[in-house]
N, C-alpha and C positions, 0 to 999 in steps of 0.2 A: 504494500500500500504506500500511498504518501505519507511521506517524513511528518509527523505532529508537532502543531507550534500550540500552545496554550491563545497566540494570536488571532485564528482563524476563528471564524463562526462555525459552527458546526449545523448539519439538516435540522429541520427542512430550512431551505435555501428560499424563502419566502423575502427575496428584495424588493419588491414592488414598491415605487416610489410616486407612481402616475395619480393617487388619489392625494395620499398624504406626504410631505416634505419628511425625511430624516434627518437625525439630530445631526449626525456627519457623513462626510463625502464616505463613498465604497471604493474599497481596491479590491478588485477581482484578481486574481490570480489563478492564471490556468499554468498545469505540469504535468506531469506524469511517471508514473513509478518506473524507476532503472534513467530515470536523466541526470546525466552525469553535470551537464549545466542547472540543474535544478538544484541537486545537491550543492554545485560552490556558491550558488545565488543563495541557498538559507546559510551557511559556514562563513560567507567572505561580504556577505552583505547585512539579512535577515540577522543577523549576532548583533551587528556594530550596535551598542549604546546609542549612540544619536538617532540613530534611523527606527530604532523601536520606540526611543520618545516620543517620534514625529507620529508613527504608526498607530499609536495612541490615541491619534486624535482623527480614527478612519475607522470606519466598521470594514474588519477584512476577511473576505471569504475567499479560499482556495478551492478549486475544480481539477477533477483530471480528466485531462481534457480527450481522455477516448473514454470515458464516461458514459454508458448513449441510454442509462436506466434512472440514474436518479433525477427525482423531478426538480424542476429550475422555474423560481419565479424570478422573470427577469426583472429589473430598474422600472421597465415601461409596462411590465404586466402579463407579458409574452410568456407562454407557458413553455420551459423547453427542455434539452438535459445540456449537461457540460459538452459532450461530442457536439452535440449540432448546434449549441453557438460558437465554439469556438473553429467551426466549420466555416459559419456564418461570418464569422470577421472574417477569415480567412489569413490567419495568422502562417507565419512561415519555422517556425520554430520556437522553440521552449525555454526558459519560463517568458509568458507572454502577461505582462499587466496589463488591465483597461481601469480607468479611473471615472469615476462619476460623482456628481454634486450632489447636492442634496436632494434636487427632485428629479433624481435619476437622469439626467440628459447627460450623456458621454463626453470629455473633456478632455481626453488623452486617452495614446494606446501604444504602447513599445512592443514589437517583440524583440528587439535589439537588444546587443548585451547591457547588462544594468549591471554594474557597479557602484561604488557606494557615492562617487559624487554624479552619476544620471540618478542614483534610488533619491539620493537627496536633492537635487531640482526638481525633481519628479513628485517628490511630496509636496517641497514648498509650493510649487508651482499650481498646485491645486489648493494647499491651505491659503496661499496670499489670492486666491482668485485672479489667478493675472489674465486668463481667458475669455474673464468677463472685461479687459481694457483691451479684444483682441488680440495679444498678443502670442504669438506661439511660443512652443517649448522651447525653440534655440533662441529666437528672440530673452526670452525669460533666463538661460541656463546663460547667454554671452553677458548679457546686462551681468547677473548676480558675480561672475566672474572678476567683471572689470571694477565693481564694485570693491570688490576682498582684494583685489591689487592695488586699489588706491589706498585702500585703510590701510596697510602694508607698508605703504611708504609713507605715511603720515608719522 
């Protein structure tokens, strides 16, 4: 099975967000048992202290994502299992996050490697709402950058 995080929500997978708002954004998490990138994504990431602070403040559920039995209520209400939505993105590789706000509308989606400074833009990026000023991820991840190089040299 998948590696167990005290993190994760556990079934039923009842996210629907389309009637009522939740209290914090969702990190989805698709994997799958024997992924060897999955594994150093919970050891070389999912460990760091900062990043499980941040996590803190995200309701977060993991799927595996050839899954095709258990039932999935998605963000928007859509009844489905872990296999066929992460079909549906149509993701290319494993661990894939997808991030959503409070009233389920989708905000972000990596399947790209994540390490711990994309894990940590990737949070803020969704806690400071930068999505909602337009901005994109790299927009959001270049700014915070040049930010931390200025204080740097102050």
């Amino acid at each position: 099975g998948l590696k167990h995080d005290p993190l994760f929500g556990q079934p039923p997978y009842a996210l629907d967000r389309s009637a009522f708002p939740a209290e914090q954004p969702l990190l989805l998490i698709f994997e799958k048992p024997g992924c060897a990138e999955c594994d150093e994504f919970h050891t070389e990431v999912l460990a760091l202290q900062e990043v499980r602070d941040l996590l803190g403040r995200f309701e977060i559920v993991r799927l595996d994502a050839d899954d095709e039995k258990t039932p999935v209520v998605a963000p928007d209400g859509v009844r489905t299992t872990p296999a066929a939505w992460f079909n549906q993105i149509a993701f290319s590789r494993l661990p894939a996050l997808v991030f959503f706000d409070e009233n389920g509308n989708e905000v972000l989606k990596t399947d790209a490697l994540v390490r711990r400074a994309r894990m940590l833009n990737s949070l803020n990026f969704v806690l400071q709402r930068a999505y909602e000023k337009g901005w994109t991820y790299q927009r959001f991840a270049r700014t915070s950058a040049i930010e931390k190089l200025n204080k740097k040299q102050e």
